[in-house]
Each structure stands twice: as C-alpha cells, then as structure tokens.
N, C-alpha and C positions, 0 to 999 in steps of 0.2 A: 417589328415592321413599322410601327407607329414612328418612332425616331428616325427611321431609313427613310419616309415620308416629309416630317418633318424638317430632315434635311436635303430632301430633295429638294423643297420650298426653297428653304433656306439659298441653297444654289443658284435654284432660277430664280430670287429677288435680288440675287448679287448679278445675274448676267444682265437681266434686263437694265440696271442701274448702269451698269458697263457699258453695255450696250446704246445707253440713249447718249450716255458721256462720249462715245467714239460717234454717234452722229452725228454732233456737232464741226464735225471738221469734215470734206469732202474726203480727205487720205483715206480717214479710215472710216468712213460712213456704210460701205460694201459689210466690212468685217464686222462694224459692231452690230449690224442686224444681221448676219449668220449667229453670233453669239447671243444675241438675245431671242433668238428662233430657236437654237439647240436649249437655250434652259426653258423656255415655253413647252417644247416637245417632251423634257426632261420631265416636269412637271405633269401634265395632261399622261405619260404613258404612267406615270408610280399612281396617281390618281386612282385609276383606271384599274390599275393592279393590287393596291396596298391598302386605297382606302378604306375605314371600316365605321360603321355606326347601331352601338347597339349590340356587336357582335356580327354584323350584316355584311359581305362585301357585294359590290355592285355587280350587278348579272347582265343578260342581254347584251353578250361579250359581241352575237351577230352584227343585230343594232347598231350599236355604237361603233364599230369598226364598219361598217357598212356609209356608215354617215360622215367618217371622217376619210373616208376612200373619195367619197363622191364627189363632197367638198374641196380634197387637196386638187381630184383631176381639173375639175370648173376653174378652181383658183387658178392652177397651173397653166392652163389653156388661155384662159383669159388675162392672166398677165404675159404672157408669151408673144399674145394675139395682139394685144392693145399699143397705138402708134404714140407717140409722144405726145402729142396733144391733145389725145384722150386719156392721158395720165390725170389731170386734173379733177372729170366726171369717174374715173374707177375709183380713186382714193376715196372722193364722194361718195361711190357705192358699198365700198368696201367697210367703212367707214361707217354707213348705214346698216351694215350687215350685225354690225360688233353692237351699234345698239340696240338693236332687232333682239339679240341673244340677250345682250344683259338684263332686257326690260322682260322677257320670256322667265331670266330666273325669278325674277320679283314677283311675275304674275302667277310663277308655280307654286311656288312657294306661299303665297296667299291664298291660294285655291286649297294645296294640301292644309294648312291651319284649319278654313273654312270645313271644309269634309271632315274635318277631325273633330267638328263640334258641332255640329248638322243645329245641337237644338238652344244651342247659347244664345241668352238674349240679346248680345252686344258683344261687337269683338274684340273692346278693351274689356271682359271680363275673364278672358286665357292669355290676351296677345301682352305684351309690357309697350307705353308710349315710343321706350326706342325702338323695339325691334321692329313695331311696326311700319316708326319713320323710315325705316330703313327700308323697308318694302316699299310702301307706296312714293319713295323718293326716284329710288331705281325704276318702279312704274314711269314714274312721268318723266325722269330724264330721258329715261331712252329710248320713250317711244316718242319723244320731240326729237333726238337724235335722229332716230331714224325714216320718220317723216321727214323732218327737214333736209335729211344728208339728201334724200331718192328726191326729194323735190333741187336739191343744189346740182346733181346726178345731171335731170334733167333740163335744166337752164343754159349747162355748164355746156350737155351736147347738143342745145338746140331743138331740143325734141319739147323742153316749155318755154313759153315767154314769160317776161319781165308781165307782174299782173297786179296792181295797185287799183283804190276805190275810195273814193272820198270819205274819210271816216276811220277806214281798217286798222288804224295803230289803237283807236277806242274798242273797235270790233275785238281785236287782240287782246286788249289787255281785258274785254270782258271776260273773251274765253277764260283766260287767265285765274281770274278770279274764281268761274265757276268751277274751274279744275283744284285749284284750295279749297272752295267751300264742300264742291264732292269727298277732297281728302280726309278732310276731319270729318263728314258727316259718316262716312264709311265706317269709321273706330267707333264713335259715338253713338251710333245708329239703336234703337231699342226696336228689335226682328231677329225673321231669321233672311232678310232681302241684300245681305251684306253685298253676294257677289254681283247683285244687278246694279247697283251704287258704284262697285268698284270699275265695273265695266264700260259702265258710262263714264266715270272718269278717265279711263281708256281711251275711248274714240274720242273723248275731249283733248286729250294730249296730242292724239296724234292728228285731229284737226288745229289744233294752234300750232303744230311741227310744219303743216305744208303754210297756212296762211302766217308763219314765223319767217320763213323765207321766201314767198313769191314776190312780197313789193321790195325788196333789196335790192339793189341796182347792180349792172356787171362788174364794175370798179370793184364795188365792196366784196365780191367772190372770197376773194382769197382772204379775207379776215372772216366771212361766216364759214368757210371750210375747216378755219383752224378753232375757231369756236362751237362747232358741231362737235371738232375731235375730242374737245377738253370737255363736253357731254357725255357722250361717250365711256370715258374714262372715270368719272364720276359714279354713272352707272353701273360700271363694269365692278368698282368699288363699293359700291353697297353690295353688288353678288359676294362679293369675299367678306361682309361683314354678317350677312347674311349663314354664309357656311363655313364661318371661321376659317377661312382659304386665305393664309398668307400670299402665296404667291398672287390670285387673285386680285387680292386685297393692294398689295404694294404693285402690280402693272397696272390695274386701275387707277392708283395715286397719280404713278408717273405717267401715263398717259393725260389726267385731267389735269396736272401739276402745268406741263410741257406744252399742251393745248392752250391753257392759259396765260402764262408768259408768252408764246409766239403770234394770241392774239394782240397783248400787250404792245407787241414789238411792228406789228402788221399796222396796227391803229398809227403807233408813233414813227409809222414810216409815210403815210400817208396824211400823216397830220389831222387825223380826224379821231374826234372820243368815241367809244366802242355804242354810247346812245346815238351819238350821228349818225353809225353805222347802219344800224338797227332802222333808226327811221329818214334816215336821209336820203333814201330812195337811187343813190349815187350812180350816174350811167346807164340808167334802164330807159329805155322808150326814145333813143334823143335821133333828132333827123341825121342823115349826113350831112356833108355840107363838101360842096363840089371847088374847085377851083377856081383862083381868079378872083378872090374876095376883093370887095374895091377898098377897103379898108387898109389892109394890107401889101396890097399888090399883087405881082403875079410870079409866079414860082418861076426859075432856073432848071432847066434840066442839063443833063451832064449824058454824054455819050461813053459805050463803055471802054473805046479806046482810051478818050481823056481819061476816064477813072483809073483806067490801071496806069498811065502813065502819073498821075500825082501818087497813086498808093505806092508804084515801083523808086519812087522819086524820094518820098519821105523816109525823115530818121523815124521817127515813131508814129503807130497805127494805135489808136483804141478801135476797138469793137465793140457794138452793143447790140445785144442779141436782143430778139422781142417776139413775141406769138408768131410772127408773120416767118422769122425764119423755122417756128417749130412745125407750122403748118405747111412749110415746103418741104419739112424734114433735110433741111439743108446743114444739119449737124456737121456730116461728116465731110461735102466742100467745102464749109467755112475752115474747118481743120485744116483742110488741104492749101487754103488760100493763104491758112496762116504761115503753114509750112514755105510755101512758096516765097510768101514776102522776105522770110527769116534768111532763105538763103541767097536772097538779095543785101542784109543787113541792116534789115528795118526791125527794129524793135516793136512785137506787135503784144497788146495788150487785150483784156476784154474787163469791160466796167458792168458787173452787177448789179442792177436795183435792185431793193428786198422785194418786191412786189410786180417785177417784171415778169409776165405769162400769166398764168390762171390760176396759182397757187404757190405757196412761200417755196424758196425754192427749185423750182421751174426750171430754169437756164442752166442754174446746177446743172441739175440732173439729165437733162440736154445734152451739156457741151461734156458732161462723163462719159457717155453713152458715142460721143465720140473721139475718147480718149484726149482731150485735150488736158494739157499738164496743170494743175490746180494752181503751180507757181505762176501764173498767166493771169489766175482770175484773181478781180481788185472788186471788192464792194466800195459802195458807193463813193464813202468817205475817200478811200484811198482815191477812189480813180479819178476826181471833183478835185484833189490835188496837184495830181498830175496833164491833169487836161490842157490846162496854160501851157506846156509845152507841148501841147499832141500837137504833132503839123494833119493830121487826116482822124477824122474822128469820123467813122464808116456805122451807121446806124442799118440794121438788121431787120426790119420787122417792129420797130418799139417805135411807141409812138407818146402815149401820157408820159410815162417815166422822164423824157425828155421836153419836154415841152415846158417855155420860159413861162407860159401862164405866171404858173406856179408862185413863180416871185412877183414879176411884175404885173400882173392885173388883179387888183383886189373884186373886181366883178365876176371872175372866173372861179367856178367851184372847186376846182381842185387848188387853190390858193393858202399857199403856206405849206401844202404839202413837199416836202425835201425829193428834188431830182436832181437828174446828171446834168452838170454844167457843158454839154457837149458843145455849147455856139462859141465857150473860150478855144476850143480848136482851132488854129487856123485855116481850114478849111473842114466844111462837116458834108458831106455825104449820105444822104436818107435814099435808104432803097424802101417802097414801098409799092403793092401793086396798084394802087389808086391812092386820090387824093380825100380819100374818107375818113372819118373820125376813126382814134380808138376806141380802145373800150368802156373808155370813161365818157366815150358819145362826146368831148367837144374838137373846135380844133386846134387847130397846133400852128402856134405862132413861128417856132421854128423853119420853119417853110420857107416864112418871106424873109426868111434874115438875108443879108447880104452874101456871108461869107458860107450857105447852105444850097448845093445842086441837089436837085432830085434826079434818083435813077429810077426809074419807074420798070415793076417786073415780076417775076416769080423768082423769089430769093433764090432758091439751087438755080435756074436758070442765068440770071445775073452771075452770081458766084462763079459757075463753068465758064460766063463766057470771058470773067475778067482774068480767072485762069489760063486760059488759053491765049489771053494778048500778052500776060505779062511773060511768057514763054516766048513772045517777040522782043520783047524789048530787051 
C-alpha cells in the first residue's frame, strides 16, 4: 500500500507539472486544469485511504468527507455564481483560503510537538533548527497570504479602500521585525510559555498580511495578487516538508515557483521593480479628472452611425478589451461584432496587454468565456507591430494600457511602463462611459489626440447598437 501511495504522488506531481505546462497557452489551459485537478483528487482520495503512520491509518472518515462535501458545494456555487469581473476578488479569496489551510498545517503541527512535551524547557531541546524553520515559515507565510489575499478580496470588490499613513512602510517593516524576533525567541525560549510566543507571532503575521496590502495602490493589484499566490505556494510547501507529502511538497513548489516568475513578468510589464510596487502606493486615492482639460483640449465625440460606418469600411480592426468592457459583460457582443465585421472582410484582431483588467490574464479568460478563436488574440508585442496598419483601432473599456503618457511625459507615473501603441491606428475609437481616470487614477492623453473619437456608453449597449447599423449598411 505504501508504494501504491507513493505512486499516487508520484502521478499527481506529474499532472500537476502537465498541467501548469498546458496553462500557459489559452488552447489548452481548460484541459490542463482538469488534469491537474484529477491528479490533486488522485492524491487527497489514496491519502485519505492508504496513508499510514506508526501503523495508524487516518479515521473520522465522517469528518473529513463531510468537509470536503461542503467545501466542493461553496466552491461550486460560487464559481458558478461569480460574474467576470468578480473573477479577480475570488482568485483573491480563494487564494486566501489555500493559505488559511497551509499556515493551519504549521500551526498543528506545532501545537502537537508543544503537547508532546508539556514539560521541556526550550523547544530546540526535541524540535531540530530545520524542522522547526519549517513550521514557523509556513506560520508566517500564510498567514500574511491570507490576510493579505482577503484584504486584496476586499479592495478588489470595493467593499475596502485604498488606506495609507504617513510613516506605514516603517510601521511595516517594524512589524516585520517583531515577527523574526518572536520567531527565533519561540525556539530559543527557556519555559514552558512556547505556545503564547508562538501565537503572538501569529496575530503579528497576520497584522503585517492586512497592513502589507492596504497602502498598495489599484494599478499594482494585479502584481500583489500574483505575489500573494507565490505565498501561498511557498507555504503550502513547507506542509509537504513538514509531512513528507511529495505531491504537496511539489504543488507548492510549482505554485510559489509560477507566482514568482508571473510577478517577475507583471513588474516588467508595467515597468516598475517589485520594491516600487510594494511602496509605491500606485493608483490608490487619485481625483477624477472631468473633461475639457485646457491643456490638452477638448475631446471629439463620434456618433454611432459614423462608427460603424468607418468600422464597416476598414481593412483591418484591432480591439482592445479593458475592465469597462468586463463590467458590461459585453464578451459575447463584441464576439458578435467581430463576427459581423468578418463577414463584411475586414480583418479583425484583439491586442492584449499583460495587465489589462484586475489580474494577469483577465481579457483572456474574458474573451474565452466567449468563445473567441485564440488565433485572434495578439499580445502586446505582436499587436504594437501591427497597428501601423490598423486603419480602426476600437478601444473597449481600457484605459492605462493605452495611454501615450507612458512614453512621452517623464512627469507621469506610469512612465516607461510598455503599452499599446493604439494612436499609430489610423483612426482610434475609445468607447468609454465617462471621461474619468482608470485605474492607475491618471489621465489619458489619448483622448485629445487628433486622429481619437470618443464613443461615450455602456460597452454592450454601444456594441448592440453599432450591430445593428452595420446590418444597414
């Protein structure tokens, strides 16, 4: 049984590697998380059944099948329930959930040592230096995971605000501190007071987890989500070192491994180092800023007949998706509109930023959701290529991603960061329903460009109605 076990592991650390390998491509990103959810499952049931210690197998077969019933219905329902643009606050939560659990096995697992030795004067006199790092690592990873996912949870749905204090990055890295100096005093300690040490180190983690994300600004979202996950995963990694659990042990690698490169990649899309992120406060708290700037000028609006007469008219369409079309859930007209255009013979494309929407990813999973053919979708590189010949370049909802700031005003924060070159269009197209900042709170030069109309609207509403003229024309 023990080998039957073992190679259960052994399977679900091969799916899950499978598995995160087909993620990276939209084709097969569906399939390789069935696969790496069958070997998770694969896993957890031999567990459950096979595993032994001492002679022991695990009991409270009620328990545990009770908790994992209750768990898959919530799960179920609530991804079922949840609209696309509360995709961003569940990953957050769900996310927070995974370190909840892993910071749970550390803290058992320390408890049961502690009880096992009621009268020891120190708890490096039974524990070893590493096994303990290993506990109290998985303690404070994931209970900053998990503070911080349920505080990103709630930013992300508007239920917290953006909350900075003259000072808090000092405030921070005190806690910080005091949460080391509790770790090593907890091993070290001569008592029997280990567990009141350890606990306060606890609420210290998971007070630096909420005050770790409140002064982070909206922009930076989506690089502190992927760096909560690679927390996470870290954590979830000391559980398997902790219970000698290959499988464990290697889905926590590749979750912290995956988290980490995709912060890497998040930072270098945005042009900013992961300490900027951290304290650069990016997007949190900034006014709108209304129309009519005298600086600039004053914006162009576009009627939706004209619009669909230029879109019916051109050889090639970019699109560029952005929050605003995910918050009309207007997935499945812009499909419709692409359809449309196509069988007029306009070549229609859609340009991806890596950090377009509230999380890597985003528009993806968006524009899948309504079947849109992946052969379509250009990231950025590619579609910053082909723009010089887009004659209509039809903006969605996005607002930072495109905006010239970027390159040309070194006074603008988001400056040097890499966007769509959408004003090389010959004509660009911003559907937006006001003239307000995104989410990076500044604004957008694009507006006053010359060769840019504004459609002003509710994206599906716009959408339907340029639908239905281009069926005149």
């Amino acid at each position: 049984m023990f080998s039957f076990l073992s190679l259960s592991y052994l399977i679900a650390s091969v799916t899950f590697i499978l598995g995160l390998k087909m993620l990276s491509h939209p084709a097969t990103a569906r399939k390789g998380n069935m696969i790496a959810a069958v070997g998770m499952a694969l896993a957890i049931i031999t567990t459950i059944f096979l595993y032994e210690e001492d002679g022991k197998k695990l009991h409270n077969y009620i328990w545990i099948f009770s908790a994992i019933i209750i768990g898959t219905i919530i799960g179920v329902l609530t991804a079922k329930k949840v609209k696309m643009t509360a995709m961003p606050e569940l990953v957050s939560f769900f996310n927070g959930m995974g370190g909840a659990c892993a910071a749970l096995i550390s803290v058992i697992e320390f408890y049961y040592l502690y009880s096992a030795h009621p009268t020891a004067d120190s708890f490096s006199n039974f524990v070893s230096g590493g096994h303990y790092l290993t506990i109290i690592a998985g303690t404070i990873i994931g209970c900053i995971s998990f503070a911080g996912s349920v505080i990103a949870w709630g930013k992300l749905s508007g239920k917290i605000k953006d909350f900075a204090f003259k000072g808090q990055h000092i405030f921070n890295g005190l806690i910080f501190i005091l949460i080391l100096a509790g770790a090593v005093t907890v091993y070290f300690y001569y008592g029997t007071q280990q567990h009141i040490l350890f606990f306060i180190t606890v609420a210290l983690a998971l007070l630096y987890g909420v005050f770790f994300v409140l002064p982070i600004g909206g922009a930076d979202m989506p690089v502190v989500i992927s760096l909560l996950n690679s927390f996470t995963g870290v954590a979830a990694a000391c559980g398997g070192f902790l219970y000698n659990n290959k499988a464990m042990l290697t889905g926590g690698i590749l979750v912290g491994a995956a988290g980490t490169l995709l912060t890497i990649l998040m930072c270098k899309a945005m042009n900013r180092s992961l300490l900027n992120v951290l304290i650069g406060s990016f997007g949190g708290g900034t006014n709108t800023i209304e129309s009519g700037n005298k600086e600039h000028g004053n914006v162009k609006e576009i009627s939706i007949t004209d619009a669909a007469m230029v879109l019916a008219y051109a050889k090639k369409v970019m699109i560029v998706p952005g929050y605003g079309l995910a918050v009309a859930q207007a997935q499945h007209t812009c499909q419709e509109l692409q359809k449309a255009l196509q069988e007029k013979g306009v070549e229609v494309l859609y340009a991806i930023h890596p950090v377009a929407g509230r999380m890597p990813g985003h528009m993806n999973v968006l524009l899948a959701e309504a079947d849109v053919d992946y052969d379509y979708l250009l990231e950025m590189d590619d579609a910053n290529s082909q723009l010089k010949t887009t004659d209509v370049a039809l903006i969605l909802g996005a607002n930072d991603v495109v905006n010239p700031a970027a390159k040309t005003n070194p006074a603008s924060p988001i400056y040097g960061m890499p966007v769509l070159d959408v004003e090389l269009a010959k004509t660009v197209i911003v559907n937006k329903r006001s003239m307000k900042p995104g989410y990076a709170g500044i604004e957008n030069e694009l507006f006053y460009q010359p060769n840019t109309s504004m459609l002003f609207g509710d994206a599906k509403k716009v959408l339907q109605q340029l639908l239905a003229e281009l069926k005149n024309i």
